[in-house]
N, C-alpha and C positions, 0 to 999 in steps of 0.2 A: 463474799459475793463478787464477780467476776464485774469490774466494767467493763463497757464494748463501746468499739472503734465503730462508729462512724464515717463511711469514707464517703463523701460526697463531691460529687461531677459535678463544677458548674459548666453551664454552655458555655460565657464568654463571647458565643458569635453574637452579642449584640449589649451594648451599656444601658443596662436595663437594671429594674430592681433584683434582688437575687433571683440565681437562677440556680435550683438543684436538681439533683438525680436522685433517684431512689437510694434508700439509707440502706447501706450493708452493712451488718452485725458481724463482728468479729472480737470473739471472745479474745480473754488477756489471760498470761499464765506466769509464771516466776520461775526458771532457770537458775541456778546457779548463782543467787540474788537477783539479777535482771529480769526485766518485767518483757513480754512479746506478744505481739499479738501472732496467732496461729489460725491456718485454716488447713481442715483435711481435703486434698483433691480429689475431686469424684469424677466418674467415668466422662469424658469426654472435652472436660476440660484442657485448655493450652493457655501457654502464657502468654501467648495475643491475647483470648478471651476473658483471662483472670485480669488482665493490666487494663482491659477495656472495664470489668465490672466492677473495681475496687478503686479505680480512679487514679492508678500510678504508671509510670513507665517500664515499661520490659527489664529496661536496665535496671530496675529497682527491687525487681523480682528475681533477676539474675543474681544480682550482686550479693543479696541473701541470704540467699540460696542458688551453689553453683553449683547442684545436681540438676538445676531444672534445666541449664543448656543444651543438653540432652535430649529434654522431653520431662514429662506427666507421666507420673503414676499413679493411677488410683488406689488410695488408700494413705500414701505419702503425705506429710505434713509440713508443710511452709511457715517459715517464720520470718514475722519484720521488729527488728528494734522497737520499743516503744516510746523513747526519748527520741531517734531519731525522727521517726515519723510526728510524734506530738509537737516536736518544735517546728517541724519541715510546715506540718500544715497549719499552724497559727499561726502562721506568715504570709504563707503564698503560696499562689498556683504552682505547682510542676508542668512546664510545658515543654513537651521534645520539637525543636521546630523543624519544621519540612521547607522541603526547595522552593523557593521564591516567596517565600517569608521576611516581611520586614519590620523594621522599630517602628514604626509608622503606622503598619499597616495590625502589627500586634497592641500598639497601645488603644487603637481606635477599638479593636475589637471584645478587649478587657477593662475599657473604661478607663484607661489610664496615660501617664503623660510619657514620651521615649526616656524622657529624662531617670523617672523611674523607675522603669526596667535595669536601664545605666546603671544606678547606683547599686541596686541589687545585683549586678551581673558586670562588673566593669570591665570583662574580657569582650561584652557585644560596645564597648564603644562604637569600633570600626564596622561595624556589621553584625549581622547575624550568620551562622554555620550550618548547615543541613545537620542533623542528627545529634546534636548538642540537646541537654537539659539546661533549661535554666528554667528561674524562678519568677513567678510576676506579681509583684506586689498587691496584697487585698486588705481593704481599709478594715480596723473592728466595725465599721456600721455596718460593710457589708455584710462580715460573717455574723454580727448580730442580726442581723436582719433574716439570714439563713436559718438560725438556730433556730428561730421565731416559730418555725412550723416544722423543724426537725427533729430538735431535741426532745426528748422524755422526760421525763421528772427524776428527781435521782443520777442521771447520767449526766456525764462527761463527757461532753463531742469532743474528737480531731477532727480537722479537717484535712484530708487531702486529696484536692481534687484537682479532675483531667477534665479537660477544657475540649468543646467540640473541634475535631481538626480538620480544618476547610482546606480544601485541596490544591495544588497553586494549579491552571490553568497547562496543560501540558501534550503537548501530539496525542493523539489518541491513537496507545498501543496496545488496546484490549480488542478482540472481534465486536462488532456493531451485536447488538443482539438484533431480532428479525424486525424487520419495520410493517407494517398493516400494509395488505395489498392496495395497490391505486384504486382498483376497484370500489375500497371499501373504505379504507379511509385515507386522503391525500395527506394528512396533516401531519409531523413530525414529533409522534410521540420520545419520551425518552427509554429507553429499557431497564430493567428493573437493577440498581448497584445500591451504609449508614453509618453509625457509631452509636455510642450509650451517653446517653448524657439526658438533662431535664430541664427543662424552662418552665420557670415560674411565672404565670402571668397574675401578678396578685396587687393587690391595692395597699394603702400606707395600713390597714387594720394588720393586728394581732391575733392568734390566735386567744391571746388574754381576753382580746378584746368581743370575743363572740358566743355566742350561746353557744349549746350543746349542739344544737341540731343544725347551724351553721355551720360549725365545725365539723359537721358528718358529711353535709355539702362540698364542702369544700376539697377533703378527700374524695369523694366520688368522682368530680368535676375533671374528670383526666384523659388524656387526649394521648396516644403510644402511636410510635412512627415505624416503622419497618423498613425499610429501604436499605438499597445496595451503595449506599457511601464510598464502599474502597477506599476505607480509609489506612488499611492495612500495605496499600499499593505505596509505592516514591513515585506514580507515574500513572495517578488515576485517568481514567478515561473520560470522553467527553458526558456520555450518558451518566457516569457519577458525581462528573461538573453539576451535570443540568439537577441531578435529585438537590445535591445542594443547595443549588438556587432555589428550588422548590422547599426546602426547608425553611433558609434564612426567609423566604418569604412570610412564609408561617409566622417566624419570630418576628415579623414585622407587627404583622395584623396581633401577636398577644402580645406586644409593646402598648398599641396605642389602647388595646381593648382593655387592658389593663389600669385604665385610666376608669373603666364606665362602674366597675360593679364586681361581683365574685371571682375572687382566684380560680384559675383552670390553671391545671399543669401541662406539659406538652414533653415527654418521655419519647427520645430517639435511637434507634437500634440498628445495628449493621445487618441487613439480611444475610449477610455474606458468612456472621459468625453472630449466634443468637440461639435462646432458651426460650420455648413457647411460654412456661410456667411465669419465668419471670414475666413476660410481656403483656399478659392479661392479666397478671395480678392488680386488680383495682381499674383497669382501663376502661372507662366507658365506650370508646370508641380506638378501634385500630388499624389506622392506615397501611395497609396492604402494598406490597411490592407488586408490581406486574406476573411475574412467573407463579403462574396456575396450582405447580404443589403448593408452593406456601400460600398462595390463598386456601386451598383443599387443609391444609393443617391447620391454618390460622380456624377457620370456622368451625373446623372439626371440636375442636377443643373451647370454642366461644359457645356453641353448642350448647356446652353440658355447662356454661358461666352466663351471667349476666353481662351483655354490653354487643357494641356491632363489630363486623369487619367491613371497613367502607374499600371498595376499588375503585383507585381514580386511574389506574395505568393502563387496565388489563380492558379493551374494549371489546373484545370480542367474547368475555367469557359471559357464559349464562348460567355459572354458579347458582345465583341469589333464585332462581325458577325450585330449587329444591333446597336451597339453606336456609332459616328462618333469620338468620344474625349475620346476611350478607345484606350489602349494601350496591347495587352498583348502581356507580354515579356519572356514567356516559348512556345516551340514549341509545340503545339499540338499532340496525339498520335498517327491522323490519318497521318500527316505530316512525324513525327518524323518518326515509322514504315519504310514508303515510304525512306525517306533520309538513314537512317540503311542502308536499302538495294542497295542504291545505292551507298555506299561508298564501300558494300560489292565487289559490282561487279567491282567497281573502284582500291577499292584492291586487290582482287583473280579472277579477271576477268573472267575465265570460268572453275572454280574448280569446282568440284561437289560436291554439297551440299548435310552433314551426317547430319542429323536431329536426335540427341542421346532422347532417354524417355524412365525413370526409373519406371518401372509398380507399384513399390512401392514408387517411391516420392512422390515431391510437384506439378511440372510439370506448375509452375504458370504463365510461359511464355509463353501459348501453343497458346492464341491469335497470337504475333509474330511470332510464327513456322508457322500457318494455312498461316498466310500472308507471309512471303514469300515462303512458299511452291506453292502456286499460284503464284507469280509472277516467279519463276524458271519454273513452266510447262507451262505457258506462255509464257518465252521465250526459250521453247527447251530443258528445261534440267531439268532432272528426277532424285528429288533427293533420296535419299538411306535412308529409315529407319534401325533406329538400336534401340533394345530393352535391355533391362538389368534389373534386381533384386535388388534392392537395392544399391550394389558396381559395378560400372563398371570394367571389366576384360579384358584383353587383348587379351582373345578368344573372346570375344563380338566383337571383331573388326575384325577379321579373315573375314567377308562377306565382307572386303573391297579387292577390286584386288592388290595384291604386284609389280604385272609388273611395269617394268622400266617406268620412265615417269607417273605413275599414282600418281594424288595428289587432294586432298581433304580439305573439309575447312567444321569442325566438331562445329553444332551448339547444344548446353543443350539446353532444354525444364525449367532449372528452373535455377533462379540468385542467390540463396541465398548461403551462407557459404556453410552450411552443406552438399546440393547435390553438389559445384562443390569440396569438399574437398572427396565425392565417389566416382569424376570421373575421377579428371585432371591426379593419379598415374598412371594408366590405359594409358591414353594420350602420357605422357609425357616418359611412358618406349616405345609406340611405334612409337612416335616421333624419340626415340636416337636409335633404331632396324635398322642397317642397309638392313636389310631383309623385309622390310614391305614397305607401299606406305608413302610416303610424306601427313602429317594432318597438316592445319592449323588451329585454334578456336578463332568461333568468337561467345563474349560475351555480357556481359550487363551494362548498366549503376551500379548496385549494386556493379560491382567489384572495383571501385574507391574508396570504403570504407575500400581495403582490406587491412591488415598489414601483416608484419612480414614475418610469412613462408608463408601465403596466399601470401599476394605479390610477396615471391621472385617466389613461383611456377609460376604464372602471367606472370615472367620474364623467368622462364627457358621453359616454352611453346610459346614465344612470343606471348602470346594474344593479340588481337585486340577485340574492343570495340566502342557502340556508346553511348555516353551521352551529356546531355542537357549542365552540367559544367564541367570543370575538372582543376585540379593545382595539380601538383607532391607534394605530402607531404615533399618530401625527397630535391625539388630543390632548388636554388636560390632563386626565386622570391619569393616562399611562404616563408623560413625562415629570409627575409629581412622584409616581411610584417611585418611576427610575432612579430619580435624582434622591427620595428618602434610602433607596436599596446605596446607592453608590455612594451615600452620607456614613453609612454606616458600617459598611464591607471595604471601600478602597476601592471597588469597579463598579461598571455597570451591569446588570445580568446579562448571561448567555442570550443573542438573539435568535429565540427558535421561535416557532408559531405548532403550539401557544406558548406562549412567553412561561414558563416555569416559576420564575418568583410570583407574579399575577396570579399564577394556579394556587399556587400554594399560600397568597394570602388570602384570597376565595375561602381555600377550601376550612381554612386555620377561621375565618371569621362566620361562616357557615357555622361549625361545630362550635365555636365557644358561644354562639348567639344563643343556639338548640340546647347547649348544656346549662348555661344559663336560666330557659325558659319554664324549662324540666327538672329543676331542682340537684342540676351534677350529672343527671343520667343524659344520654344521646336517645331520643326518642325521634323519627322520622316524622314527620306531622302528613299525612295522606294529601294531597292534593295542593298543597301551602307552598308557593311559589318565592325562594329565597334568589334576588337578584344582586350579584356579587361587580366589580369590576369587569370581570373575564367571563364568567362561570354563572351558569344559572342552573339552581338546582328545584325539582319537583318530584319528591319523593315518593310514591307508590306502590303499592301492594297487590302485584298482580292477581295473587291469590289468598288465601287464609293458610295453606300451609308454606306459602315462600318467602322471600326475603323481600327488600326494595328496592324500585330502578327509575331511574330518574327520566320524565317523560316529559321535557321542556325545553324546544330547541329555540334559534334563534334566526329571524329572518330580517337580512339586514340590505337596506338599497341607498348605494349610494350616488352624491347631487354633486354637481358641478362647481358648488360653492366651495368642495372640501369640507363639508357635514357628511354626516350617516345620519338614516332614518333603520332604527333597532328595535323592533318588537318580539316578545317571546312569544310564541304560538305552544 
């Protein structure tokens, strides 16, 4: 009877209890007295994707076997020493290092000290080299600790495993993919760019240590990531940065979650080079890339499986209206619109609405203005145009009545910097005019981007706002994150809006709450409002044959103190 090789990934991006990847089975054979393990290459295979799925370097695959330099054949059989590899991986990580990699920055990431890399590798004294292997030392606890939910009865694990590779920071030389019209959405999604690897979020128990049907849980409990990593690139791009950052965030939030209660797994994959098959196998839930076929494939084949495809990229698709195991988790525009307006009136209740448009702007909000201009003449109340030239002026506003008691809630026709930096001066001196009517202004999602003096105007107008995310740049929570993200990585995340690590510890604490709740499985709870750092999600079923879309946005006003007032409508 044949033993099999085990090859397991750990992540690495974070010193955490172990972290593995799905166990590859590879039979052993006997040559000429030596023992190998072998695998047959099947269509479609490359030795990018086999070195991603076995947990080794190209060069490992090469050196082998130096017909593969060439290329893959299907049907052709690879062979790795079995001494080589048995000793390589009861030792230590294989890690090929990339550009702007350092002892510093790789010991934080694998738990360990530069020192001991050094000894293992005494050629990186002086440094580390782009495209170099070396080794990084794993303690037996760790890999016991591994084995604890790996290994089979009867079997012999190797280890050898390929560690997540976090990308260094580099000009962005790939085309931007499209970014969401101003129209529709201001905010700066990332585009869709992964690797194979697996994070275990698990607690000091054993699998010894638990019944049967905990131990079924436990396996079910699993969370698969899909994204465009590029990690295949010397020179990934920024939108691959940002997926990243949305990863390690994830690995944040099953760090600490890992503390409360049931292991969840967290399985990561390169959209860029990826097996549907593999990815569902066992996945309760699977984090979708932005680009529409692979959502269309992803669901297609969840379909005919147990578990979801959640979308956090892809806002404008309306897949989940005919998939039953889609998940989207941005609110919709026609939704979103609707909820704005109902927070509006929730907030200024029966203010009359000033509909401000600059005949020389951008005016790119004006879908917004038509809608609710209709629903205000709908329900009774005629709201007030106002026109202006390029700057708004203080006399532009004289057509509102000064009488005691009169008060107003002043809406822009456009989000961007520039128009509200022609209007808000305008605003804001006849806000502080004792002599004039009461304005309050309500804006856009865009404005949560805003800094400095933008901001503080924000504050001394108390604007109000509705958007999909939002985290005070300036508060607690976000500079606690930061500084755990930059404890544990060597930086601080990508500053985009919405902040990508934040999203992805959201969405990472969302899912292992629900799988928790649910026994392993991801089940949406109808109407159940989950309030995250960033993200609030309210999951719903439009219909009985469709999938869920999350219908809980946020409406945010902020005060002069430098506080937010944040309520989910």
């Amino acid at each position: 009877m044949h033993k099999n090789l085990r090859i397991i990934a750990l992540s690495g991006a974070i010193a955490m209890a172990s972290a593995i990847a799905d166990a590859i089975e590879l039979p052993v054979k006997s040559i000429n007295g030596h023992r190998y393990y072998y695998y047959e290459v099947k269509y479609g295979d490359t030795v990018y994707s086999l070195a991603n799925k076995f947990g080794i370097s190209r060069d490992d695959i090469i050196r082998h076997n130096p017909g593969a330099a060439d290329g893959l054949r299907a049907g052709s059989t690879l062979y790795f020493p079995y001494e080589d590899f048995a000793e390589a991986g009861s030792k230590a990580i294989r890690h090929e290092v990339k550009r702007g990699e350092t002892l510093f920055g790789l010991s934080h990431r694998y738990g360990v000290t530069p020192d001991d890399i050094v000894a293992m590798n005494p050629h990186t004294k002086n440094g580390l080299k782009s495209g170099d292997t070396i080794l990084i030392p794993v303690s037996p606890e760790a890999i016991d600790s591994a084995t604890q939910h790996a290994a089979a009865p009867n079997e012999t694990p190797v280890y050898v495993p390929a560690p997540v590779e976090t990308p260094a920071q580099e000009e962005d030389t790939k085309p931007q993919a499209p970014k969401p019209e101003p129209t529709e959405d201001p905010i700066e999604y990332p585009a869709a760019e992964t690797t194979e690897a697996y994070v275990n979020d698990n607690t000091a128990e054993t699998a010894d240590d638990m019944d049967a049907e905990e131990d079924i849980q436990v396996r079910d409990a699993s969370i698969a990531v899909l994204l465009p990593f590029a990690l295949e690139q010397d020179t990934p791009s920024k939108h691959a940065q940002l997926y990243t950052d949305f990863y390690k965030g994830m690995l944040l939030a099953a760090e600490e979650k890992s503390k409360e209660g049931q292991p969840v797994s967290i399985r990561a994959y390169d959209s860029n080079n990826f097996a549907i098959d593999t990815i569902i196998a066992g996945a309760s839930v699977i984090i979708a890339p932005e680009d529409a076929g692979q959502i269309n494939a992803l669901t297609a084949a969840v379909d005919d499986n147990e578990g979801y495809v959640l979308n956090i990229f892809n806002l404008k698709d309306e897949s989940y209206l005919t998939s039953p195991s889609l998940v989207q988790a941005n609110i919709p525009h026609a939704a979103m619109y609707a909820k704005a307006y109902e927070g509006m009136r929730e907030r200024f209740g029966n203010l009359r609405p000033v509909l401000l448009h600059n005949n020389n702007g951008r005016n790119e909000k004006s879908a917004f203005i038509d809608f609710i201009r209709e629903k205000y003449i709908a329900d009774g109340i005629a709201p007030i145009e106002v026109k202006y030239n390029g700057t708004l002026r203080s006399s532009d506003l004289d057509i509102l009545d000064a009488a005691e008691g009169s008060r107003y809630v002043v809406v822009p026709s456009s989000g961007t910097l520039a128009e509200f930096n022609k209007m808000s001066h305008a605003l804001k001196a006849f806000r502080n005019d004792p002599s004039t009517a009461s304005v309050e202004i309500f804006g856009y999602p865009d404005w949560i981007a805003f800094r400095n003096d933008a901001l503080d105007m924000l504050r001394e107008l108390g604007a109000t706002i509705y958007t999909r995310v939002f985290i005070d740049p300036e508060g607690e929570e976000y500079k606690n994150l930061s500084s755990e993200f930059k404890s544990n990585y060597g930086e601080a995340p990508m500053e985009v809006v919405p902040n990508q690590a934040v999203l992805g510890y959201d969405t990472a604490s969302m899912l292992i709450d629900n799988l928790r709740e649910n026994g392993g499985l991801f089940t949406p709870d109808g109407g159940k409002t989950w309030l995250g750092k960033q993200s609030v999600f309210r999951l719903e079923r439009p219909s009985e044959d469709s999938g869920f879309v999350n219908n809980a946005l946020f409406i945010v006003t902020f005060h002069k103190d430098r506080t937010t007032q944040c309520t989910v409508i």
